[in-house]
C-alpha positions as CSV (number, residue, x, y, z in Angstrom):
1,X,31.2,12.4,25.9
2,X,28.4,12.5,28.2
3,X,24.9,10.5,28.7
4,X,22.4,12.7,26.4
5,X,18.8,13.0,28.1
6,X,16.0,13.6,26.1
7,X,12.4,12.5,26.1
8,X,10.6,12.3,22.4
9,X,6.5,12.8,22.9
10,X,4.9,11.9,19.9
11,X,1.6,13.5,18.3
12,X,-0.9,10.7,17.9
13,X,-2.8,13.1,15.9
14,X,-0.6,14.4,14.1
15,X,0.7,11.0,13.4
16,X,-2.7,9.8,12.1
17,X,-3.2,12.8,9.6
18,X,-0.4,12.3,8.2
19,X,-1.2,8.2,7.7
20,X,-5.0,9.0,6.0
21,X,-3.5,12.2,4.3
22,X,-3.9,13.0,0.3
23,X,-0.4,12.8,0.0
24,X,-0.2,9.6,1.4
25,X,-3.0,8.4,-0.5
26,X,-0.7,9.1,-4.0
27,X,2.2,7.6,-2.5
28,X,0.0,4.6,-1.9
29,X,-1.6,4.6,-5.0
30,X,1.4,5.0,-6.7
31,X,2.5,1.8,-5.5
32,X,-0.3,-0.3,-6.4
33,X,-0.5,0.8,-9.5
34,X,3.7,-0.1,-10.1
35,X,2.3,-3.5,-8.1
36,X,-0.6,-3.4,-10.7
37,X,1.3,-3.5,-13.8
38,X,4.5,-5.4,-12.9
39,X,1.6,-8.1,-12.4
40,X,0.7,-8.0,-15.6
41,X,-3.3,-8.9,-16.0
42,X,-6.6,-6.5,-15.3
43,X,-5.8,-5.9,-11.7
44,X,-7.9,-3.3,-9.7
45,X,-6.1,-0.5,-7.8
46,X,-8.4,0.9,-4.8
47,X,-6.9,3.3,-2.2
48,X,-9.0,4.5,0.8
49,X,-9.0,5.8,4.6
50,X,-9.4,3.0,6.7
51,X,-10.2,3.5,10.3
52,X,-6.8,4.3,11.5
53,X,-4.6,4.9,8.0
54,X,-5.0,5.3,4.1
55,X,-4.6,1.7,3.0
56,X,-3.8,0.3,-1.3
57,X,-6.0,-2.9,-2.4
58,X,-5.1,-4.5,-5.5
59,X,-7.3,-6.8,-6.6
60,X,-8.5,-9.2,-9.8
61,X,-10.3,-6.7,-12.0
62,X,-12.2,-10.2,-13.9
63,X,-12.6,-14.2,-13.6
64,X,-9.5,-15.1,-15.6
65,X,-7.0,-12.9,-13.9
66,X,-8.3,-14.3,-10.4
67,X,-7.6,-18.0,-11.6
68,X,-4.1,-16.9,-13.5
69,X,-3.4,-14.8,-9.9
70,X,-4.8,-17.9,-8.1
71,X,-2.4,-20.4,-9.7
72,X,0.6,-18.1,-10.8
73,X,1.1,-15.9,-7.3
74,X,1.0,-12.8,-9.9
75,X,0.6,-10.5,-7.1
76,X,2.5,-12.1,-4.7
77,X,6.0,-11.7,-7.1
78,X,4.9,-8.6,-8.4
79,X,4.9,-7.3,-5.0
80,X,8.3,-9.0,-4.4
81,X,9.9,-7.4,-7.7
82,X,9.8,-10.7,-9.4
């Protein structure tokens, strides 16, 4: 077989509507919220555009979940699966 020859150009804009997107938004959402509950405490779920992409934040929604979170990585093995 021969040497294939082919250039790939790639649509920056395209690219970046497609990264702050509704739809990506859901999928992003939909994450944090699985993230959110595996955790398993009043965590926050806020998704936004960011300057570049659509970006998930979930965060302590009161004082006792940051201190359980703080000590017991809630987030951090909810994230893994664990």
């Amino acid at each position: 077989m021969g040497d294939l020859d082919f250039k790939i150009e790639i649509d920056d804009d395209g690219i970046r509507s497609l990264l702050k997107s509704d739809d990506m938004q859901k999928i992003l959402e939909a994450h944090a919220e699985k993230v959110a509950k595996r955790a398993e405490g009043n965590f926050d779920v806020k998704v936004s555009n960011q300057q570049t992409r659509a970006v998930a934040k979930v965060s302590p929604g009161d004082a006792p979940t940051f201190y359980k979170n703080k000590k017991h990585n809630l987030l951090l093995k909810a994230i893994k699966g664990g």
